[in-house]
TIMI-770443 format. One line per 2 residues: number of its first residue (from 1); for each residue x, y, z of C-alpha. Coordinates in steps of 0.25 Angstrom, whole numbers, plus 5000, padded with zeros to 4 digits. Example, Ala and Ser with C-alpha at 12.3 -4.5 7.8 and 13.67 -1.06 7.14 Angstrom:
1) 5049/4982/5031; 5055/4996/5029
END
This chain:
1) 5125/5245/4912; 5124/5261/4912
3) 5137/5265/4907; 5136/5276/4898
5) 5125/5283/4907; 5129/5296/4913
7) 5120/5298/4927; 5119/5313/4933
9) 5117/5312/4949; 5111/5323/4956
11) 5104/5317/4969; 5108/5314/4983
13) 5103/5302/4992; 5099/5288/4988
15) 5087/5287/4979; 5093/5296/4966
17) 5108/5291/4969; 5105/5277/4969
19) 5098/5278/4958; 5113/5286/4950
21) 5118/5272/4958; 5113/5262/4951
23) 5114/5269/4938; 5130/5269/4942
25) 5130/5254/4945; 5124/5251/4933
27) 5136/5259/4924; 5131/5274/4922
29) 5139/5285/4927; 5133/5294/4937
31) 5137/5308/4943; 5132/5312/4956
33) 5130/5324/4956; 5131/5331/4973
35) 5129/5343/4980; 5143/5349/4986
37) 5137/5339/5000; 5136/5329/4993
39) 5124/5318/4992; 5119/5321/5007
41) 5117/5303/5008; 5133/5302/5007
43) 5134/5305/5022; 5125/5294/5026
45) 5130/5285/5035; 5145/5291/5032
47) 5147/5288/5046; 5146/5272/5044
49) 5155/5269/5034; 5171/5270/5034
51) 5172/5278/5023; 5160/5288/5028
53) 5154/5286/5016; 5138/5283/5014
55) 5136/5268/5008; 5121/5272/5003
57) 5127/5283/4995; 5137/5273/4991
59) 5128/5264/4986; 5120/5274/4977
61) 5133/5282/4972; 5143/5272/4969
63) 5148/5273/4957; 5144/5289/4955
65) 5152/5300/4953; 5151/5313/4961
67) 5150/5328/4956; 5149/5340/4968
69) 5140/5351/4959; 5132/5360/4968
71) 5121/5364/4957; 5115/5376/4964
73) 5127/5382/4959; 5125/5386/4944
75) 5140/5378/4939; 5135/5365/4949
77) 5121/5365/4940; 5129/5367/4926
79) 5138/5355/4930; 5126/5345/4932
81) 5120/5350/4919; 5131/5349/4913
83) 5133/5333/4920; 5118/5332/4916
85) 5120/5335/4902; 5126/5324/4901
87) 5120/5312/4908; 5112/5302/4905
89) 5104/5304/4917; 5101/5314/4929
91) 5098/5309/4943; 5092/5318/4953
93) 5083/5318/4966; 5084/5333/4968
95) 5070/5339/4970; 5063/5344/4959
97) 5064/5359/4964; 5078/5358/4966
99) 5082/5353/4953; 5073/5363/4945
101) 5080/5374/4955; 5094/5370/4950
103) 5089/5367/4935; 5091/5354/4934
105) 5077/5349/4931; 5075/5338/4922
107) 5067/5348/4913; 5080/5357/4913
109) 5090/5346/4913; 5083/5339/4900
111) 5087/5351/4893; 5102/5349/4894
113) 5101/5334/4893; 5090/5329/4884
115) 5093/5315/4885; 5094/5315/4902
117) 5086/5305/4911; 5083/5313/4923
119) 5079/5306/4934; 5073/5312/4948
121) 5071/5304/4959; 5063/5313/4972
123) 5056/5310/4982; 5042/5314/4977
125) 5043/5315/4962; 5044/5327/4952
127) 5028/5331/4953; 5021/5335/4966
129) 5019/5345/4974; 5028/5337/4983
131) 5038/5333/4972; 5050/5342/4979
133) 5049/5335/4993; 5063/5329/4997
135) 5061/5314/4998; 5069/5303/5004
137) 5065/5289/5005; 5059/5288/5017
139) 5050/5298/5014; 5046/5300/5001
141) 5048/5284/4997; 5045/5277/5010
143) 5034/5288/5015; 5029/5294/5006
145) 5027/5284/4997; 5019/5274/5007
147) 5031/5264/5006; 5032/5266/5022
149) 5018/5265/5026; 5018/5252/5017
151) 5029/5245/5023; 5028/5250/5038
153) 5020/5240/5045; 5007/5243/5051
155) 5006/5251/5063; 5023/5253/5064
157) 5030/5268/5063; 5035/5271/5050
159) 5050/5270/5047; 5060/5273/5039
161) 5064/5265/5026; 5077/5262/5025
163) 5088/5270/5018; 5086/5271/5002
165) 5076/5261/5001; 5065/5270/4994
167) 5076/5280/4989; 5083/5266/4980
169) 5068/5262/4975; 5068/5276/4971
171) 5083/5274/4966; 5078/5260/4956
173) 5068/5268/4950; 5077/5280/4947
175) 5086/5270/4940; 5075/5262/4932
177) 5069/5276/4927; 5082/5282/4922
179) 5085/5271/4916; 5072/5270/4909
181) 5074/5283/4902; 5086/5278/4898
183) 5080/5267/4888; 5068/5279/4886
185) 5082/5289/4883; 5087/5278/4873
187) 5075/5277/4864; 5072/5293/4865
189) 5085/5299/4867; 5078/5309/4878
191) 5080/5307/4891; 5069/5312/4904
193) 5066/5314/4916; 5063/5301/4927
195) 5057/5302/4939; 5058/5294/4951
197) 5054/5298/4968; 5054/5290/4980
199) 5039/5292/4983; 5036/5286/4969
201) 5046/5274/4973; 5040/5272/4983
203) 5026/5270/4980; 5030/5262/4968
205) 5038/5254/4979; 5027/5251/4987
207) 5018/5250/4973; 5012/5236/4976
209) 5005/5241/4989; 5001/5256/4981
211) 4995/5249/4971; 4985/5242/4979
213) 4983/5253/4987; 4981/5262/4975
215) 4971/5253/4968; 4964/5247/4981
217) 4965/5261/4991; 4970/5252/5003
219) 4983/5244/5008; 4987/5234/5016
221) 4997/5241/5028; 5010/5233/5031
223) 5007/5226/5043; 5015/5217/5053
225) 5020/5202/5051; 5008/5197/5059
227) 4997/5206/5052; 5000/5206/5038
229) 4989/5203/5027; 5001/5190/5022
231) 5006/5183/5034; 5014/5176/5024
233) 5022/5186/5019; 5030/5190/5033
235) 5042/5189/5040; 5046/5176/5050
237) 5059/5175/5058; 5067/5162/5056
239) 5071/5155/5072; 5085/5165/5073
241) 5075/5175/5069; 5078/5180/5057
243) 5067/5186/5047; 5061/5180/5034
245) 5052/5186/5025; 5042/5178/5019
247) 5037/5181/5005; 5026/5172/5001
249) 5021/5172/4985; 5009/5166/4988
251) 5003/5166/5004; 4997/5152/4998
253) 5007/5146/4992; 5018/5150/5001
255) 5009/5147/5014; 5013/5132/5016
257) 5026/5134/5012; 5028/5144/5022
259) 5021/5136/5033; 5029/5124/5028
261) 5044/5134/5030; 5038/5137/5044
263) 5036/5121/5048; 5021/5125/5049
265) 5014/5117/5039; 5003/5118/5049
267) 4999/5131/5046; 4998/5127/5032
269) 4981/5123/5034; 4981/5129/5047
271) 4965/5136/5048; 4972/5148/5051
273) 4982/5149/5041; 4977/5141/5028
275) 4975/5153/5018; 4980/5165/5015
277) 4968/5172/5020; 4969/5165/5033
279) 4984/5165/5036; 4981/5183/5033
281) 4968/5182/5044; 4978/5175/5054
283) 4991/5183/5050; 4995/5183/5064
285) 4993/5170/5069; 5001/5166/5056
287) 5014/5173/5058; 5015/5170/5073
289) 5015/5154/5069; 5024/5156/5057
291) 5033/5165/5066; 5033/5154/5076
293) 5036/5144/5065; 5047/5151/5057
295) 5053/5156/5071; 5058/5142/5072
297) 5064/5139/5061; 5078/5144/5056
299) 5079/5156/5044; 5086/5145/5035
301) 5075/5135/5037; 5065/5143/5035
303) 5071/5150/5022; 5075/5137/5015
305) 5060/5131/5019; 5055/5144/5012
307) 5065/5143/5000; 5061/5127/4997
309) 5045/5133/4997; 5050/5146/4988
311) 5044/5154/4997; 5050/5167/4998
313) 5056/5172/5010; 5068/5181/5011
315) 5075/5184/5025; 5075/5198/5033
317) 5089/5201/5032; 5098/5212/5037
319) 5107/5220/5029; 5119/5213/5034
321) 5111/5200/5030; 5108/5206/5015
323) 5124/5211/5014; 5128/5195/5017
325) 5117/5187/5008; 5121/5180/4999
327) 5110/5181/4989; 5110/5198/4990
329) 5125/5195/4987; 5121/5187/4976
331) 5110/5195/4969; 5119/5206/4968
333) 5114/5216/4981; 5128/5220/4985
335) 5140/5227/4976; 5155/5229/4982
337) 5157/5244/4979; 5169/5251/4978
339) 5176/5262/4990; 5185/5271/4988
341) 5195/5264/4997; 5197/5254/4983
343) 5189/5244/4991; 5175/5240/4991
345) 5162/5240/4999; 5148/5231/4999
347) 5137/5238/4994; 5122/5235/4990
349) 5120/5235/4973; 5111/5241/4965
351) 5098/5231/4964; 5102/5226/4948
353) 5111/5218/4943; 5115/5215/4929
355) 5120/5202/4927; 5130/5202/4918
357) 5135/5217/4917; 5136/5219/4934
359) 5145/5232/4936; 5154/5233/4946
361) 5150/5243/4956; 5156/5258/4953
363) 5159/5265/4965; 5161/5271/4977
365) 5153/5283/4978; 5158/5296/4974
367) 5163/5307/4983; 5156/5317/4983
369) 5160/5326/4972; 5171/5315/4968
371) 5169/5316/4951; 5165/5331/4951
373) 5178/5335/4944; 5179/5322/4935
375) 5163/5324/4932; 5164/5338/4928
377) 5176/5336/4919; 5169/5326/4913
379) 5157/5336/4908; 5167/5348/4902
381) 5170/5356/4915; 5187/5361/4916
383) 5193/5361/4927; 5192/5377/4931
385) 5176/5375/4927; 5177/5363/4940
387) 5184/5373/4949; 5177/5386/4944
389) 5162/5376/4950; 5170/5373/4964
391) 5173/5389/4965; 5159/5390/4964
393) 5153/5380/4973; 5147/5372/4961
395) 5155/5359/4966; 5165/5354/4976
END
């Protein structure tokens, strides 16, 4: 889909290198560009897996290749120039002041490449008095943003979101701006600068409950299963005690049919029960009889009674249920990705498919500073200009 686009990596972690990830997927050739230590989230979890390799950076760098340039060095920053110049697009979550300090700013990196897509993905933005302030995701997107405050039930400690979930929203929206000023580049020949944080992310991530309180000043908390405002839309466990989650369209509509999957076409009328307003008033009462009633019957009764009525349910699963379904297999959720052994390992896809023009997955990950060699040869540095930047420190 991408072949023919030339993507310039300088960014460690999740959120900027999964977004060069899925760009690499999808065709486009993409040079990661590290420090002499390497992208720090390569020793993540080394200690689980046989080969001591990090299957998150994996997943966001297969397919890449690896240059070592240490740009505080005046021949490491000529390199990336000289890489940038010409790429089709830059990726960077580098603070603001660290990349002005080493003169690769968009405003100066424009100047050498008119037609470069820049894109910079931060914590906080570009603008701010704040805008230099490190950010992962659990703080700038899960925090920060109100996107923890909103899913935390009521009256519980916060916790922690999980790994990469804000940073890989952050990640989709990277992808869908660069590629945006791609179609914009084709009609004006000018490329610019995208822009793209995790606090920004995340608000838009929790957008629906932002924009009632922005327009109304107030919000409802996330409460628990037997004092939410829907009682409807919750969570029963099945007689072995498995979870299913109940999405109603309409509280309603879906009322009897949810009643008549529990064998409680009682409630239906019941004083108690009989509207929407009244089932909310007696929330509590609600749940208890429909955890009684569902707690009887079997996960697969309950879910085919739910599916006859189209009601939409999905189960809880684990992740070791999600690897073995049949449906995620189905809908394209997992990829087998090369090693360097010759074989192959499971691992989770990037979230679009094109049917019809599906690629097979590039990979494994680079080694750090793997291609550094073969990159720079590439862009017009001999052999003795290679060795001359390892005398001085500018690579590895």
């Amino acid at each position: 889909m991408l072949q023919g686009f030339k993507v310039v990596e300088l960014s460690t972690h999740i959120a900027a290198p999964g977004a060069g990830g899925m760009l690499a997927d999808w065709g486009a050739e993409v040079i990661k560009v590290e420090g002499p230590e390497g992208d720090p989230i390569r020793r993540g979890f080394e200690h689980l897996t046989p080969d001591g390799e990090n299957p998150g950076f994996q997943l966001d760098n297969r397919g890449k290749r690896s240059v070592v340039l240490d740009i505080r060095k005046p021949e490491g920053r000529e390199a990336l120039v000289r890489l940038i110049r010409e790429a089709d697009i830059f990726i960077t979550n580098r603070r603001p002041s660290a990349l002005k300090a080493a003169r690769v700013d968009y405003e100066t990196m424009k100047l050498e490449n008119p037609r470069l897509i820049y894109a910079s993905v931060t914590g906080y933005g570009l603008e701010g008095a704040e805008a230099d302030l490190p950010g992962f995701d659990v703080a700038a997107f899960w925090s920060r943003a109100g996107v923890a405050s909103l899913t935390i039930p009521k009256g519980e400690d916060p916790f922690a979101l999980r790994t990469g979930v804000g940073d890989h929203t952050c990640t989709l929206a990277t992808v869908s701006a660069v590629l945006a000023a791609a179609l914009e580049r084709g009609r004006t020949g000018v490329g610019r600068l995208v822009e793209t944080s995790l606090i920004r992310s995340g608000v838009y991530s929790v957008g629906a409950d932002m924009a009632i309180y922005l327009r109304l000043g107030r919000i409802a908390s996330n409460r628990p299963r037997k004092e939410t405002i829907a009682p409807l839309v919750n969570f029963f466990k099945s007689a072995e005690g498995r979870w299913i989650c109940l999405m109603p369209r309409d509280n309603r509509t879906d009322w009897p049919k949810i009643a008549a999957a529990a064998d409680r076409e009682d409630l239906i009328d019941h004083p108690d029960y009989a509207t929407d307003g009244l089932r909310r008033k007696h929330v509590a009462a609600l749940v208890t009889e429909l955890d009684g009633a569902f707690g009887k019957l079997p996960f697969d009764v309950i879910t085919r009674r739910l599916t006859e009525h189209d009601v939409v349910w999905a189960g809880v699963q684990t992740a070791a249920e999600v690897a073995a379904d049949p449906q995620a297999a189905a809908a394209g959720c997992f990829v087998d990705m090369p090693d360097r052994e010759g074989g192959s390992f499971r691992a989770p896809a990037s979230p679009v498919r094109f049917p019809g023009a599906d690629l097979p997955v590039r990979g494994p990950a680079p080694a750090i500073g793997e291609h550094t060699d073969a990159v720079l040869s590439e862009i017009g540095f001999s052999e003795a200009e290679i060795a001359a930047m390892r005398v001085a420190k500018a690579t590895v």
